[in-house]
MMTF fields as JSON, N, C-alpha, C and O atoms, coordinates in Angstrom:
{
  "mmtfVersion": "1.0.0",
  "mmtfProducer": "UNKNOWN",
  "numBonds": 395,
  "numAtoms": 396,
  "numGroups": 99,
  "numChains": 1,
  "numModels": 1,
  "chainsPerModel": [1],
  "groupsPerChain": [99],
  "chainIdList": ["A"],
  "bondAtomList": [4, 2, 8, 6, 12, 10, 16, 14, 20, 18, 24, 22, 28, 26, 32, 30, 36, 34, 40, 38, 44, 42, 48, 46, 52, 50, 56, 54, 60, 58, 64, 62, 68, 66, 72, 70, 76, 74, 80, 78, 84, 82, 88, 86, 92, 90, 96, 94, 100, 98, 104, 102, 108, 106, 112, 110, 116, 114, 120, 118, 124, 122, 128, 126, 132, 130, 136, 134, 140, 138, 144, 142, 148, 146, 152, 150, 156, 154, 160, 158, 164, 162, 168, 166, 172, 170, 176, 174, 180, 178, 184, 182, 188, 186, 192, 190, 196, 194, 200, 198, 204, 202, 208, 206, 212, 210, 216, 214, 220, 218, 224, 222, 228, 226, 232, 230, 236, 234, 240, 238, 244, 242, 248, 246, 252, 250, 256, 254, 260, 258, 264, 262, 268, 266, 272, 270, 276, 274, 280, 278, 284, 282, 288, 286, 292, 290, 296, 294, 300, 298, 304, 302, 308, 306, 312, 310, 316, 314, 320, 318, 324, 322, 328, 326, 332, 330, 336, 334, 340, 338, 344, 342, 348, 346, 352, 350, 356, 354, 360, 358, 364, 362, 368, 366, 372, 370, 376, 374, 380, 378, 384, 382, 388, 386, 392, 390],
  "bondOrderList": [1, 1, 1, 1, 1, 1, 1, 1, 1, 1, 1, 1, 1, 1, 1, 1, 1, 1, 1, 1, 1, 1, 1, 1, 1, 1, 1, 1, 1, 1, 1, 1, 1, 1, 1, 1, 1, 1, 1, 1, 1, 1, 1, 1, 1, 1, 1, 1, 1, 1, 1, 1, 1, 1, 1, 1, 1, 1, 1, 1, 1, 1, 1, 1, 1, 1, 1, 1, 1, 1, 1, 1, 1, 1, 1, 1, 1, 1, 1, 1, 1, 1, 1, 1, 1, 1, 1, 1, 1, 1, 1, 1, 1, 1, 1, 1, 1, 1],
  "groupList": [{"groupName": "UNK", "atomNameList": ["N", "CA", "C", "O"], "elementList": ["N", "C", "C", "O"], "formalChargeList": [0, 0, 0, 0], "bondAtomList": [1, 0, 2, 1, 3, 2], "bondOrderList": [1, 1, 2], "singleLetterCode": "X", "chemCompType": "L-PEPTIDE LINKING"}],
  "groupTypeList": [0, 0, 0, 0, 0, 0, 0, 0, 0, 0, 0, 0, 0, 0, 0, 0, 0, 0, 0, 0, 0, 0, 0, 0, 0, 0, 0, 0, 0, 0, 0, 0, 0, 0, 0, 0, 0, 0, 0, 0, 0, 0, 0, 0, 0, 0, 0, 0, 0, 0, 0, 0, 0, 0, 0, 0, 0, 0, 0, 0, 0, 0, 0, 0, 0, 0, 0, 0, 0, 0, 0, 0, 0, 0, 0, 0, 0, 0, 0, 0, 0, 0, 0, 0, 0, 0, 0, 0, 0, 0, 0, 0, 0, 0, 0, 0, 0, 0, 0],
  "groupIdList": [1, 2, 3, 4, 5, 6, 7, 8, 9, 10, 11, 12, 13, 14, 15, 16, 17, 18, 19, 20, 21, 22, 23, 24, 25, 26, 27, 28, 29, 30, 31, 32, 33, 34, 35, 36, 37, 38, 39, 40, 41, 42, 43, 44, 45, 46, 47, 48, 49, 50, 51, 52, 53, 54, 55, 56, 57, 58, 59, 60, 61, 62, 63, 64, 65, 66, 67, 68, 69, 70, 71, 72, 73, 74, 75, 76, 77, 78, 79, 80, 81, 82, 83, 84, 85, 86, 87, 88, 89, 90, 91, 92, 93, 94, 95, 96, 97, 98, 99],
  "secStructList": [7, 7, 7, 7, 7, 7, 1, 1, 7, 7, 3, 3, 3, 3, 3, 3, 3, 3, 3, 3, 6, 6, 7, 7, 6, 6, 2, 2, 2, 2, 2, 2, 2, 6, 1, 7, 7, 6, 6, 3, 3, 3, 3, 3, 3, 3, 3, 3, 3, 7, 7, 4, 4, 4, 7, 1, 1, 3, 3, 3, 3, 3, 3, 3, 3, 3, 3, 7, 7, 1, 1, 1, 7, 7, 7, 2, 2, 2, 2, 2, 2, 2, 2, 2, 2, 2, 2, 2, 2, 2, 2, 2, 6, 6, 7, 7, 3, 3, 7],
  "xCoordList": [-1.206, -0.12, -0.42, -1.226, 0.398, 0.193, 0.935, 1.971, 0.03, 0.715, 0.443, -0.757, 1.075, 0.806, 0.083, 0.569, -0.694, -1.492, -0.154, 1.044, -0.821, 0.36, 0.159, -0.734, 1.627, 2.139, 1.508, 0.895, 1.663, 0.979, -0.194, -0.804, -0.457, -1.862, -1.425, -0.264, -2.529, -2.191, -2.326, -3.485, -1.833, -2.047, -2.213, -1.373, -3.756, -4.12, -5.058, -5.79, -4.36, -4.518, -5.294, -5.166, -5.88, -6.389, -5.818, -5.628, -5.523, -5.029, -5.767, -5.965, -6.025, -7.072, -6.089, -5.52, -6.158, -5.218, -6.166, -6.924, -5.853, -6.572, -5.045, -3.851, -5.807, -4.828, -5.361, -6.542, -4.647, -5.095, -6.363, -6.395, -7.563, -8.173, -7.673, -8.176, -6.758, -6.079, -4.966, -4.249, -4.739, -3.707, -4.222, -5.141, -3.636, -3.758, -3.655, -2.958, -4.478, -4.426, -3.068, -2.339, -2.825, -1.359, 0.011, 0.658, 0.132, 1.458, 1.239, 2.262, -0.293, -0.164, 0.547, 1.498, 0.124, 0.345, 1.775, 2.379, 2.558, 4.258, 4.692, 5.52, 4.025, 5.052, 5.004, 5.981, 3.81, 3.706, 4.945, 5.766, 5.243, 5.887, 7.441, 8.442, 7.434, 9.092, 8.899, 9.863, 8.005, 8.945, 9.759, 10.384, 9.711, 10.068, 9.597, 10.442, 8.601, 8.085, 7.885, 7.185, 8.684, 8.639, 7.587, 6.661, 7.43, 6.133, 5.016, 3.988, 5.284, 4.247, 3.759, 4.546, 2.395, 2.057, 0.966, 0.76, 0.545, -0.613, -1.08, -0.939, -1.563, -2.494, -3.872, -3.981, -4.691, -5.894, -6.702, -6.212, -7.724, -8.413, -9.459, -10.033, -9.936, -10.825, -12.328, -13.464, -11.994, -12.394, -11.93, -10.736, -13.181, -12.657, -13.885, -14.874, -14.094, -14.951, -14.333, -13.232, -15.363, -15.065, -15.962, -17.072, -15.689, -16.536, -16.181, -15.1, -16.899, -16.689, -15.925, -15.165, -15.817, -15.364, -13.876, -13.263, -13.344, -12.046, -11.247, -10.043, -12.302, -11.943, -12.493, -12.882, -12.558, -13.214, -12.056, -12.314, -10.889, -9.952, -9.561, -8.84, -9.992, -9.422, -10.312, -11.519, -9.288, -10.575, -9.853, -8.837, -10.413, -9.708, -9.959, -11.05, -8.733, -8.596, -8.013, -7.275, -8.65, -8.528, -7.962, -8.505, -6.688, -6.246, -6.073, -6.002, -6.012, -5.921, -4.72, -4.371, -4.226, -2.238, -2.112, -2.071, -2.025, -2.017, -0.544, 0.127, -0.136, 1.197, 1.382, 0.672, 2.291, 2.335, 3.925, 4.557, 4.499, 5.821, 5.723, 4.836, 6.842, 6.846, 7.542, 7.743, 8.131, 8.871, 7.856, 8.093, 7.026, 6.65, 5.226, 4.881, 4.492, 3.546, 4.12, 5.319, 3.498, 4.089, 3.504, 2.523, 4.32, 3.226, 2.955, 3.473, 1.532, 1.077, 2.452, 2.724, 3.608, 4.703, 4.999, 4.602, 5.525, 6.73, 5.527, 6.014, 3.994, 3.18, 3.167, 3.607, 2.571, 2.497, 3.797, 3.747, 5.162, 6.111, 6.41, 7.243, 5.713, 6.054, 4.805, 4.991, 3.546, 2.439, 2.849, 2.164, 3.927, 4.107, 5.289, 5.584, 5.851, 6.993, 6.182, 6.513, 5.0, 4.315, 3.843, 4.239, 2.936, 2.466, 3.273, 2.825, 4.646, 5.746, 6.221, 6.014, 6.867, 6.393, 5.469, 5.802, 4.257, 3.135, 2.795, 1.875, 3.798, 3.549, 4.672, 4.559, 5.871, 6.686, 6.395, 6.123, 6.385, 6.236, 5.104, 5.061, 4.138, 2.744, 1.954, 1.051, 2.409, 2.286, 0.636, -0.289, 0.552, -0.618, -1.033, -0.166, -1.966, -2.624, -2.721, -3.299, -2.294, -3.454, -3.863, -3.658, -5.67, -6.131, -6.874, -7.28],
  "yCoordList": [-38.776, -39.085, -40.375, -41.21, -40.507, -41.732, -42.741, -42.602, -43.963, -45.514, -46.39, -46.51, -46.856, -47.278, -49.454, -50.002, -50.01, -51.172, -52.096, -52.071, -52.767, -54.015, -54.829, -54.816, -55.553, -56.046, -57.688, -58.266, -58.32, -59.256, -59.779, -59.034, -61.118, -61.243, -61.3, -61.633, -60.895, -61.319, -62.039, -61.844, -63.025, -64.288, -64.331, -64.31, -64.396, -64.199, -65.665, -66.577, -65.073, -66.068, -65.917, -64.865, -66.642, -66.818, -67.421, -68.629, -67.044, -67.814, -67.564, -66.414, -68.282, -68.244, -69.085, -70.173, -67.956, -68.591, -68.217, -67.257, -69.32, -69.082, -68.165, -68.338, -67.126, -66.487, -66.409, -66.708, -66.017, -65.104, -64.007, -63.365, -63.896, -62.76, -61.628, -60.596, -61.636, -59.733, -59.655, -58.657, -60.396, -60.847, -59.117, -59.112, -58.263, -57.066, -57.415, -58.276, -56.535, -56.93, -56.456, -57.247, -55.725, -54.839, -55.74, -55.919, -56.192, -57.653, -58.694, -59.152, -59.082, -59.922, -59.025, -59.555, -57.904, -57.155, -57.227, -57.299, -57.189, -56.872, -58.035, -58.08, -59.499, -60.307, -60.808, -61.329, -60.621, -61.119, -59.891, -60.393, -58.753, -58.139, -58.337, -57.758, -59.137, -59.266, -60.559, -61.236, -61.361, -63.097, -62.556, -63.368, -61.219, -60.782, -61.487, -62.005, -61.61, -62.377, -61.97, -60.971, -62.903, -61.934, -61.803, -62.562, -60.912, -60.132, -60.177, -60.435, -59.846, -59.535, -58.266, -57.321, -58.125, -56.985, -56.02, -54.812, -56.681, -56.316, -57.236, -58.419, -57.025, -58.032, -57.247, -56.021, -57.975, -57.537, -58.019, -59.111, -57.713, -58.179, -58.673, -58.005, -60.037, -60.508, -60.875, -60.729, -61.246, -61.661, -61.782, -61.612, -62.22, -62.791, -63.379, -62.784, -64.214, -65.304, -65.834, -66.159, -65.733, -66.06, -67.08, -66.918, -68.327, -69.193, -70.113, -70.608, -70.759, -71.718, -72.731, -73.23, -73.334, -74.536, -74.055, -75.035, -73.088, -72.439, -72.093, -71.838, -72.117, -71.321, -70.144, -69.245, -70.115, -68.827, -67.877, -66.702, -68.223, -66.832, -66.648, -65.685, -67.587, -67.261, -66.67, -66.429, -66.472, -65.776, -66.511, -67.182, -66.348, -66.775, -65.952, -65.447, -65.691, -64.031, -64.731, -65.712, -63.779, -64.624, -63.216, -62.12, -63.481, -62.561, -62.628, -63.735, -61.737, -62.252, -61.239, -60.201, -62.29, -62.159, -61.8, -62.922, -61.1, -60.462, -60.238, -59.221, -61.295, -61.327, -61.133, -61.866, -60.192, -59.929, -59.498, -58.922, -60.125, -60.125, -58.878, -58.735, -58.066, -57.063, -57.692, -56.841, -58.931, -59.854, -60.894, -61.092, -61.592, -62.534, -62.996, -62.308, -63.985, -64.62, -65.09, -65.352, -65.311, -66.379, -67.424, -67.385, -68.87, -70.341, -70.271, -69.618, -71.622, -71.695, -71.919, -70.99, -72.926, -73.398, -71.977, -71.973, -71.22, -69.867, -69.03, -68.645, -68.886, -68.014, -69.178, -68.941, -70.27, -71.472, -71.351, -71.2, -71.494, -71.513, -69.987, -70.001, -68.627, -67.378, -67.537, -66.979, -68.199, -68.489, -69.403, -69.258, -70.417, -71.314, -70.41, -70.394, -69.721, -68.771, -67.846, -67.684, -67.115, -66.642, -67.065, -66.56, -68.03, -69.012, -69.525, -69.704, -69.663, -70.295, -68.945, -68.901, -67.988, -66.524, -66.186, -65.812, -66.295, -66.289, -67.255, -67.202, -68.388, -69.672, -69.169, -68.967, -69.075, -68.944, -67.641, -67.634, -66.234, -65.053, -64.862, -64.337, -65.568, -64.971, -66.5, -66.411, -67.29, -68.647, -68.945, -69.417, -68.515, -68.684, -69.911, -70.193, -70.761, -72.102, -71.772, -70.688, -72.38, -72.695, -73.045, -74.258, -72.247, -73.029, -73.81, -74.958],
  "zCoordList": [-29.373, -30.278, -31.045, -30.636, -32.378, -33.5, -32.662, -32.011, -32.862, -32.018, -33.31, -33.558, -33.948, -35.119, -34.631, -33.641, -35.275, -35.091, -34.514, -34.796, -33.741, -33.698, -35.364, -36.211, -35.239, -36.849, -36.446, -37.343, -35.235, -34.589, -33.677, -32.91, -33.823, -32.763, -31.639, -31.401, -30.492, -29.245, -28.49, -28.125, -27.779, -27.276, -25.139, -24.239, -25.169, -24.219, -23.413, -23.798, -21.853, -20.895, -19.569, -18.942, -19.224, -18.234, -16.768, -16.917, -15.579, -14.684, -13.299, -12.907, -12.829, -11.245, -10.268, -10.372, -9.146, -8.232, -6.836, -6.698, -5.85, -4.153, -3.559, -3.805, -2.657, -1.733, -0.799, -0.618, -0.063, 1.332, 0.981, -0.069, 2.224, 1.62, 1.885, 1.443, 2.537, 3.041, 1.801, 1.881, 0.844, -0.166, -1.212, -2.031, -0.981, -1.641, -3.722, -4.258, -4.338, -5.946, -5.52, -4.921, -5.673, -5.68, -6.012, -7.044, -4.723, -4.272, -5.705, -6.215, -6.395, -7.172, -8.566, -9.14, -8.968, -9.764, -9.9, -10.97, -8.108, -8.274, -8.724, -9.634, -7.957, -8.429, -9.893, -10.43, -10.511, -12.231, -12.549, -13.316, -12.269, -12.853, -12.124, -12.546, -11.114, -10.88, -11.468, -11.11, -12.318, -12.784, -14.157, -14.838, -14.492, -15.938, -16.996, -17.725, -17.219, -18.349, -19.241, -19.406, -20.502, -21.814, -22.447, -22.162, -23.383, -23.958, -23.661, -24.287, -22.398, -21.148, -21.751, -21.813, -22.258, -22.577, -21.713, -21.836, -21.093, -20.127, -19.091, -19.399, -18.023, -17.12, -16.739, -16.757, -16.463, -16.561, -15.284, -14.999, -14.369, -13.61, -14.204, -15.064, -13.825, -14.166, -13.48, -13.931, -12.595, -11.331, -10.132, -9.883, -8.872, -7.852, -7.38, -7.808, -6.744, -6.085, -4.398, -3.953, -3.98, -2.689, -2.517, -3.024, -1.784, -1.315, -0.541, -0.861, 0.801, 1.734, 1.15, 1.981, -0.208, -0.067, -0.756, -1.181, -0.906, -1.15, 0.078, 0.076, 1.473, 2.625, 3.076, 2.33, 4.882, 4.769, 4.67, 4.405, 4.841, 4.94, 3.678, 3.413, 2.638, 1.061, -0.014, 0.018, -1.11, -2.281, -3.491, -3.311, -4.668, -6.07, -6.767, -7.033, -7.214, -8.113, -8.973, -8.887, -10.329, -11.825, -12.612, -12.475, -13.513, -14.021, -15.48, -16.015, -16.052, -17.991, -17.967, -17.404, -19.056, -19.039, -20.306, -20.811, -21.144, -22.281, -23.178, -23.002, -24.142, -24.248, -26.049, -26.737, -26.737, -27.848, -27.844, -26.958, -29.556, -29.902, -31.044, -31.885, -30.829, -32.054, -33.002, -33.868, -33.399, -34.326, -34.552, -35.743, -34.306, -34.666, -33.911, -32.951, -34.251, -33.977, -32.774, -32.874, -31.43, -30.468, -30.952, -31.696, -30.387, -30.567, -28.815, -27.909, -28.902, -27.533, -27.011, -26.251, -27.122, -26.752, -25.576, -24.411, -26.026, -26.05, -24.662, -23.599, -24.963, -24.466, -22.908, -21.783, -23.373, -21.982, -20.871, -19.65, -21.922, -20.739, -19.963, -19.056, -20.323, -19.606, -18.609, -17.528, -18.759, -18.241, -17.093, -16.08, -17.025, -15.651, -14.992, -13.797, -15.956, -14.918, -14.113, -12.939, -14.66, -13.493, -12.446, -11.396, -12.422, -12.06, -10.572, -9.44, -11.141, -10.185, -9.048, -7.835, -9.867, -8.932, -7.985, -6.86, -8.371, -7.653, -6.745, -5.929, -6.974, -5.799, -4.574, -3.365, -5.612, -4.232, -3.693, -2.493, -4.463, -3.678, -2.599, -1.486, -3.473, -2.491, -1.465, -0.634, -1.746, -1.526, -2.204, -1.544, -3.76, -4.125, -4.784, -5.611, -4.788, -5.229, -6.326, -6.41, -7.693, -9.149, -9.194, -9.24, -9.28, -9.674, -10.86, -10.683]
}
């Protein structure tokens, strides 16, 4: 079916956080999607890295946050503050580090 171009750019992010290593992608997936963050358009896997000086029971999983307005350009302003509401989600839900 016709999906016609987005009318705007998309303003995309990077975020790396330490968890637990039994810390399922899944649980991170739910809680970016319970902080409701607006024009949240996608999340993406990016990575993960594991290494001694992170911990042996931890990993750092890096996600790209993909955010677009059907009204307007976002500024960094508007994209940054849905970026610490996740962020804050992901601290309290999963007890995850930024890093």
């Amino acid at each position: 079916f016709y999906k016609p171009l987005p009318k705007f750019p998309l303003a995309s992010r990077d975020i790396s956080m330490v968890l637990d290593e039994g810390m399922p992608y899944q649980k991170v997936m739910e809680a970016i999607k319970v902080s409701h963050a607006e024009h949240l358009e996608n999340v993406g896997f990016k990575d993960v890295y594991r290494a001694e000086a992170i911990g042996k029971s931890k990993k750092s999983l890096t996600v790209t946050l993909e955010f677009r307005s059907p009204e307007k350009t976002l500024t960094d302003t508007e994209v940054n503050a849905q970026v610490e509401k996740i962020m804050h989600t992901l601290s309290q839900a999963l007890g995850a580090s930024i890093r």
